[in-house]
N, C-alpha and C positions, 0 to 999 in steps of 0.2 A: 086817398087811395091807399089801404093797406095789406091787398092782397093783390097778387098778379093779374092781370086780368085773362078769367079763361076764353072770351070770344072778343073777335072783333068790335072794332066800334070807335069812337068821340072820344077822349079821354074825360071822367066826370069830374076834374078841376080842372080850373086853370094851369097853364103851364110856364113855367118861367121861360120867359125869350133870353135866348144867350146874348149878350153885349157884341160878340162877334157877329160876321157873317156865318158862321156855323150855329146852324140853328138845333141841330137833332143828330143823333147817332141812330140808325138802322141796320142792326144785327143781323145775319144769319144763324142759325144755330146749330146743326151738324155740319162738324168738322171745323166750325168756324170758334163758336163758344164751348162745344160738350166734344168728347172723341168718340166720334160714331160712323166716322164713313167706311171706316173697314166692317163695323157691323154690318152695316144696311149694304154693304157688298158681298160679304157673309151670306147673308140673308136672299139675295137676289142669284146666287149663284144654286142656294142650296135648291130653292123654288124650280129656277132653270135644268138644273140636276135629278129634280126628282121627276121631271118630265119628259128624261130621256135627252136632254141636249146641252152641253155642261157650256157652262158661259164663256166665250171668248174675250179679247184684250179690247176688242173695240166694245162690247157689250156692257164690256167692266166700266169703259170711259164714257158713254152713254147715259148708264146708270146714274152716275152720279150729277148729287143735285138737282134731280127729278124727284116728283111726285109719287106716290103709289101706281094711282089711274094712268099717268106720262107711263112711267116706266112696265107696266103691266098692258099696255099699249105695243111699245117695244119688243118685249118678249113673245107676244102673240104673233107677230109677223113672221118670229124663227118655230114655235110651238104650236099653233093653231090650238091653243086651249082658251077656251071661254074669256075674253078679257075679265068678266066679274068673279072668273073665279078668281082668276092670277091677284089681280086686286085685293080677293079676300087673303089669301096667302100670304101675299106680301106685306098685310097690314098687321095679322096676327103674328107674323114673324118677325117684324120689327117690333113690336108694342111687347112681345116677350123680350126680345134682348135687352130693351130700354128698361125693364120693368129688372133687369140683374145689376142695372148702375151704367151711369155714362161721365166718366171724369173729365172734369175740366180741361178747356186746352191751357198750356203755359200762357199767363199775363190775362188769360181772358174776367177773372174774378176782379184782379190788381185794377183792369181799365173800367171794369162796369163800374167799381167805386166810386174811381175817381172821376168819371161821371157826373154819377150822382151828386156830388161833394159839389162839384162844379156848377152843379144848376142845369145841367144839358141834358134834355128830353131823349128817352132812348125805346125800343122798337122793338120787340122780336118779330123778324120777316123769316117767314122757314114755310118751304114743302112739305113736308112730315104732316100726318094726320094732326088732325086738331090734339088729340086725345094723347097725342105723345109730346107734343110742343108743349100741352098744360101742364105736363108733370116735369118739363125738363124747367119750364119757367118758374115752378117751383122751387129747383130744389139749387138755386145760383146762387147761393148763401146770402139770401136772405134779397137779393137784389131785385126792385119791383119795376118791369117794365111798364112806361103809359100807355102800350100797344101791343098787342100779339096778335100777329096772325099766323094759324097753320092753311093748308091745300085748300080746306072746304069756302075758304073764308073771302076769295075770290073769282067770279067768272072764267080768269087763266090761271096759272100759278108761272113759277118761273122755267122757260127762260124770258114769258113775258117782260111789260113791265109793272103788270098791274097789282101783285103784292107793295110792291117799294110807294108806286101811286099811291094806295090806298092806305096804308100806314102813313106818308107825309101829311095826307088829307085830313086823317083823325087827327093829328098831331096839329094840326093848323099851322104846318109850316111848309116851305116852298124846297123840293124834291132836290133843286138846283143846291140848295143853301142846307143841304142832310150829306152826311160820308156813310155810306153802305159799307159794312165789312161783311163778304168775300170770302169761300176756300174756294171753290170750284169755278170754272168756265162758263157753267151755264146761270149759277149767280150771277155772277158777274156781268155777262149780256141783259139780267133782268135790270140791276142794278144800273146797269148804264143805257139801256132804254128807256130809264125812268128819268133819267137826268141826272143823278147822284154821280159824287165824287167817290172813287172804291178806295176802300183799302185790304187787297187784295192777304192774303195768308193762306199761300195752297195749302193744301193737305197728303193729296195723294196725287194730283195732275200739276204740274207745273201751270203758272200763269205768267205771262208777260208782262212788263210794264207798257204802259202807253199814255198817252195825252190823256189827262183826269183819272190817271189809275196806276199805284202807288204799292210797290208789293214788298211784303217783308217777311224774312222767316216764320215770326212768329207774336204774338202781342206781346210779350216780355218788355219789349223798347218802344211798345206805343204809349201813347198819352195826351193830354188834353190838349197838350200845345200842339203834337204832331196833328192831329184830329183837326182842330181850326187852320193851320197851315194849309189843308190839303183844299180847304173851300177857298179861303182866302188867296190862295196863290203864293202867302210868304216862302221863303227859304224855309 
């Protein structure tokens, strides 16, 4: 495999099984790997603003780590505007900001490597249009995920848990034995309905620590040993 993969699906090699119990890494992508939640809050505010109803603090925390369709959902309830249109909106409005660059988060580049290096199968799981997850999976210096799924690519998206499912599934590995990295709340609930161990990196909402779920500033101090720790149960 030596380009990203832009649609879901099987990975078409084999995968190396890690020696540990940590079988796979299953990413997030905004806020988690790219800095885009202030974007796509940008962007959902502007939507909500231009409809006559400027977005509130609960709306803002809502928003995030939602879907398009999820969140164009949400705003219809305070707007009564067409949910397909809000959808279009808010899809052309993020897919422009993404299209002006979206930088990396700190450590996020440093952990995909080492990674890779390592032999451990890794994921892109993200809400975000398909059409903006392919251009972000492109451009992680040079980093090729065995999996990407964006919104379309599942019956729910998240806060389910059926992205995190369906990436372990491709990956042929067991959900239990994968660490989800995490910014948001509502990740996080997908991620841990899936069965996965988090490693949780807010962004913009605070997150808690809890039993299977590990939070840290930032990726800067992750790494491969902290990643199998967090399956394993080591110190």
């Amino acid at each position: 495999m030596n380009t990203p993969r832009a649609h879901a699906g099987a990975p078409t090699r084999a995968l190396p099984v890690e020696p540990s119990a940590l079988q796979a890494v299953l990413f997030d992508m905004d806020g988690t790997l790219v800095d885009t939640e202030d974007m796509w809050l940008e962007v959902v505010e502007a939507v909500s603003e231009r409809h006559g109803r400027p977005l509130d603090e609960e709306g803002r925390a809502a928003a995030l780590g939602r879907s398009v369709e999820d969140t164009a959902d949400l705003l219809y309830e305070s707007l009564g505007v067409p949910r397909e249109d809000l959808a279009d909106e808010l899809g052309r409005g993020f897919t422009a900001r993404i299209a002006e660059g979206a930088p990396p988060r700190p450590g996020a580049l440093g952990l995909l490597a080492a990674l890779r290096a390592a032999g451990v199968p890794t994921a892109l799981v993200s809400a975000s249009p398909r059409a903006v997850v392919r251009r972000i999976a492109g451009s992680l210096d040079g980093h090729v995920f065995d999996a990407v799924y964006g919104a379309e690519d599942t019956p729910r998206t998240k806060p389910a848990p059926d992205p995190y499912l369906a990436a372990a599934a491709a990956l042929g590995v067991e959900p239990a034995r994968c660490v989800a990295v995490e910014d948001t709340p509502t990740g996080v609930a997908s991620a841990e309905a899936a069965g996965c161990a988090v490693l949780a990196v807010p962004s913009v909402r605070p997150i808690a620590p809890a039993p299977g779920r590990t939070v840290v500033a930032d990726l800067t101090g992750a790494d491969v040993v902290l990643l199998r720790s967090l399956v394993t149960g080591a110190a």
